[in-house]
N, C-alpha and C positions, 0 to 999 in steps of 0.2 A: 830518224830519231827526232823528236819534238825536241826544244829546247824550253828552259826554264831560266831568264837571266835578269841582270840587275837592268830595271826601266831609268830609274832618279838613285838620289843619294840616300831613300829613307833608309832605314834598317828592317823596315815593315813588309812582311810577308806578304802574298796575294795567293790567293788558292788557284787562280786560273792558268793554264798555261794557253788559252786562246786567247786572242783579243775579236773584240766586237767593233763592226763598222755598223752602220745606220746608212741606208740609202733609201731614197725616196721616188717612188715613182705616180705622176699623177695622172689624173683625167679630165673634164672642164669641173666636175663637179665635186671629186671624192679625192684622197690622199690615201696611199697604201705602203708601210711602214715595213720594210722588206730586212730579215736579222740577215750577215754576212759575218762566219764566224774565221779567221783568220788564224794559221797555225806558223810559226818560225821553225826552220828546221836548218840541219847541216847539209850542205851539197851532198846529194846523193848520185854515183857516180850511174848506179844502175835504174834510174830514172831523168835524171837532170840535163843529160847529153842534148836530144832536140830544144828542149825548153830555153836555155844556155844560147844555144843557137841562134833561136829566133828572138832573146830578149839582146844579145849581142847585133844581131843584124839592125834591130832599131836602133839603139846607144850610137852605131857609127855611121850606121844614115845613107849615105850616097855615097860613100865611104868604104862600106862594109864588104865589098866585090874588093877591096886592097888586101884583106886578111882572111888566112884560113882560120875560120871562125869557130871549126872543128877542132883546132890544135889549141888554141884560147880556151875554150871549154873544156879538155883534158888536162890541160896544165892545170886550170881553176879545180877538177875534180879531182886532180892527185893531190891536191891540201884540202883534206875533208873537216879538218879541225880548225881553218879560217874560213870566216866570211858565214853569209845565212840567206834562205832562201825564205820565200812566203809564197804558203799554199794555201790552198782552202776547200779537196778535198781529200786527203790527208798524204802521207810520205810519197806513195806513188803516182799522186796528179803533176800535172807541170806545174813549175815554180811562175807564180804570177809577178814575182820580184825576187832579186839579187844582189847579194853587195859581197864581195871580195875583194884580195889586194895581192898585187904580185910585186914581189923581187926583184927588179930590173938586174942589180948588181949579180943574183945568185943564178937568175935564166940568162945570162946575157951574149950567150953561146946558142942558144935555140933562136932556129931560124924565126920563129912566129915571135921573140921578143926582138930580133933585129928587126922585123916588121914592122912592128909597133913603136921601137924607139926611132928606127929612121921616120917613122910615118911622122910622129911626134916635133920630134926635129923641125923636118920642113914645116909646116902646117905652125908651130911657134918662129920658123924663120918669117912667115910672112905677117906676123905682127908685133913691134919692137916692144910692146910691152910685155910678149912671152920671151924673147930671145936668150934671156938669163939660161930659159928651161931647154935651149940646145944642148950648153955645156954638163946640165944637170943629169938629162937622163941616161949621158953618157959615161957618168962617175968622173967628172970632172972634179979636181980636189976633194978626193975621198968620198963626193955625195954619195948615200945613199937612199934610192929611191924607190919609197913603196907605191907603186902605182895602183890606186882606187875604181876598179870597173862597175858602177852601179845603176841598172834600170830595172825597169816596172813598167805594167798593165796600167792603163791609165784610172783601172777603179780601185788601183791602191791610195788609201790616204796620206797625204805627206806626215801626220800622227804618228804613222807605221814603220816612219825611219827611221829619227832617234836612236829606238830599241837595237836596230840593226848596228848601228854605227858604233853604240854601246857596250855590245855585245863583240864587238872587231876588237875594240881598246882591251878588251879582257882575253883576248885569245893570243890578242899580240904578247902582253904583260903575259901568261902563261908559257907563250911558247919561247919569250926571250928568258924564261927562268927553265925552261928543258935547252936551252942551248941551242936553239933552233935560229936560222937566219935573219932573225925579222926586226932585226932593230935600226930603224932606219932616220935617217937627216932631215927628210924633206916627204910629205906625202903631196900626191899628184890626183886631183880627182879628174878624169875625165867623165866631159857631162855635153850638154847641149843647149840651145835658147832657139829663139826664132825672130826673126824682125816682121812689123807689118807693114807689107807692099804695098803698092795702089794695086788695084783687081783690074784683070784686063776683062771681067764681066763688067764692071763700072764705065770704063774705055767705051765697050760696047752698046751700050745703053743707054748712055750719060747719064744714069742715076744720080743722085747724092749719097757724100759720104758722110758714114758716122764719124765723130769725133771720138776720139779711142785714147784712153787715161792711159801713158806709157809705164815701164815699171825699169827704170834706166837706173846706172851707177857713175858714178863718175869713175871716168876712167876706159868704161867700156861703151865703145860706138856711141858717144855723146853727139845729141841731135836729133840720134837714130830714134826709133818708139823697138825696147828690146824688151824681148819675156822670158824667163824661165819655164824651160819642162819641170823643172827640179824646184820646188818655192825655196828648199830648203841651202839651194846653191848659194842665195844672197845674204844668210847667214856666216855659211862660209868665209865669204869673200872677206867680211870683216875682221877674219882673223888671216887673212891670205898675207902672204908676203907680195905675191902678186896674177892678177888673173887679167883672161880677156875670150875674146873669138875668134875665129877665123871662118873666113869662106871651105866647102869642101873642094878637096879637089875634082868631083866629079859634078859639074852643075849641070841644075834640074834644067829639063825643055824648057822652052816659052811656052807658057799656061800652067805649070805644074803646080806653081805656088797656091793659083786658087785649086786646084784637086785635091789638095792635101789641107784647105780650110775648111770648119764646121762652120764655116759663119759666113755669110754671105755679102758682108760691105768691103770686106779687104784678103788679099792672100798673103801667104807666110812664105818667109822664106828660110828655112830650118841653118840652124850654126853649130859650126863644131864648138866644144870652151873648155879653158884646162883652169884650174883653179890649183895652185900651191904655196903648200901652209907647211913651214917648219914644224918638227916634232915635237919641240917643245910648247907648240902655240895648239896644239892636234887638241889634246882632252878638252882645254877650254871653250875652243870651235865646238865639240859634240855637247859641250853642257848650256852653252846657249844654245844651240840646235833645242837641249829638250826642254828648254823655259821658252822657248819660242814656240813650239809646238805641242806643248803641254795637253794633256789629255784626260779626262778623266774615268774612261775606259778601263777596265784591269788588261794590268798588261803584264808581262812576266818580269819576274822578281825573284833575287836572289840567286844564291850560286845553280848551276848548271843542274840540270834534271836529266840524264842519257839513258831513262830509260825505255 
């Protein structure tokens, strides 16, 4: 089912319930202006299962051999009323993007969220500025903690998330007025970054290296040159109580880093990253998210459309 929901604060309707991206592709001579029409929907359990999958196997990286990714995906598809997917050719194509939120407190008996919290744990024990988030995800003094799973195809636009994140705050606020589990202390995004490495094609070569504008935070791997998969991670952060990285535990070969760059002066070398924002601090993080990302695209508006 397409959804229809509030983009910004106006009170102003839009007729569309697509959104439109612009992508361009060129040749030495000409430019070809390519429409990509973009649909939001609710997890759908009898489509979403592979798609879940392989958008989860990305999210945790070298990682992803730690959790059954199958059991994650079901759990995400038994709440069809949180979280939203992005398609673009219509309810039965795979979801090009996701965003849901689970329960720690209310799964915390299911073997795939001991998984995940113990994974958590460690992976925060080895950087003192997550370590807070040991006692957290464990309901250490009452915490409750909604944990944030979100990725995407890399030709989604960061534009495209806002709406999502938007569209969570209203599902939360409805389901915590049906009485539903979801009112939580503390939200937990997990996400990812990447550092850039020297290339061992450079090593090899001895080429010269480009000079590369870093996109750093204070606080996280300061020195380091670190980037976001997520632009919209660094939004976040400014409403975090507190974030950072960690290495995975399963590190890449030697050479993998450049295999996995598009670019050919430096390789990457990909990072786990948890970012967490009290619930009271949660809507104003999403409402600078959509003045950060503002768009002028029709996007959807106003209350829910399940038709």
């Amino acid at each position: 089912m397409a959804k229809r929901k509030t983009f910004d604060d106006s009170a102003a309707e839009r007729d569309s319930d697509e959104v439109s991206s612009l992508e361009e592709s060129s040749s030495e001579d000409d430019y070809e202006e390519i429409r990509q029409e973009f649909e939001f929907f609710d997890p759908q359990a009898s489509w979403d299962f592979e798609g879940f999958k392989r958008l989860l196997r990305q999210l945790f990286d070298a990682d992803a051999a730690s959790f059954h990714l199958g059991a994650i995906a079901d759990l995400i598809l038994a709440q069809p009323l949180l979280g939203s997917t992005i398609k673009t050719e219509g309810n039965e194509s795979d979801p090009h993007a996701f965003l849901t939120i689970l329960n720690l407190e209310e799964h915390k008996d299911k073997p795939v969220i001991k998984d995940l919290t113990g994974y958590i744990s460690n992976r925060a024990g080895t950087n003192a500025q997550l370590s807070p988030i040991k006692g957290l995800v464990n309901g250490d003094n009452g915490a409750k903690v909604g944990l944030i799973l979100t990725e995407r195809w890399v030709n989604i636009a960061t534009e495209l998330i806002p709406p999502m994140y938007r569209m969570l705050l209203e599902e939360i606020t409805w389901a915590i007025e049906d009485k539903e589990p979801y009112s939580f202390s503390h939200y937990l995004i997990v996400s990812k970054t990447y550092l850039a490495v020297p290339s061992m094609l450079d090593e090899e070569t001895n080429r010269p290296k480009k000079k590369m504008k870093p996109k750093t935070r204070k606080g996280i791997d300061e020195g380091k040159t670190m980037y976001y998969f997520h632009p919209e991670d660094e939004v976040l952060e400014r409403h975090a109580t507190l974030f950072g990285g960690f290495d995975y535990m399963q590190q890449s070969a030697e050479g993998e880093a450049d295999s996995k760059s598009t670019f050919h002066d430096f390789g990457i070398k990909q990072r786990g990253h948890l970012i967490l924002i009290e619930a009271a601090e949660f809507e104003a993080a999403v409402k600078d998210m959509e003045a950060e990302f503002a768009t002028q695209s029709t996007l959807p508006d106003a209350a829910m459309d399940e038709s």
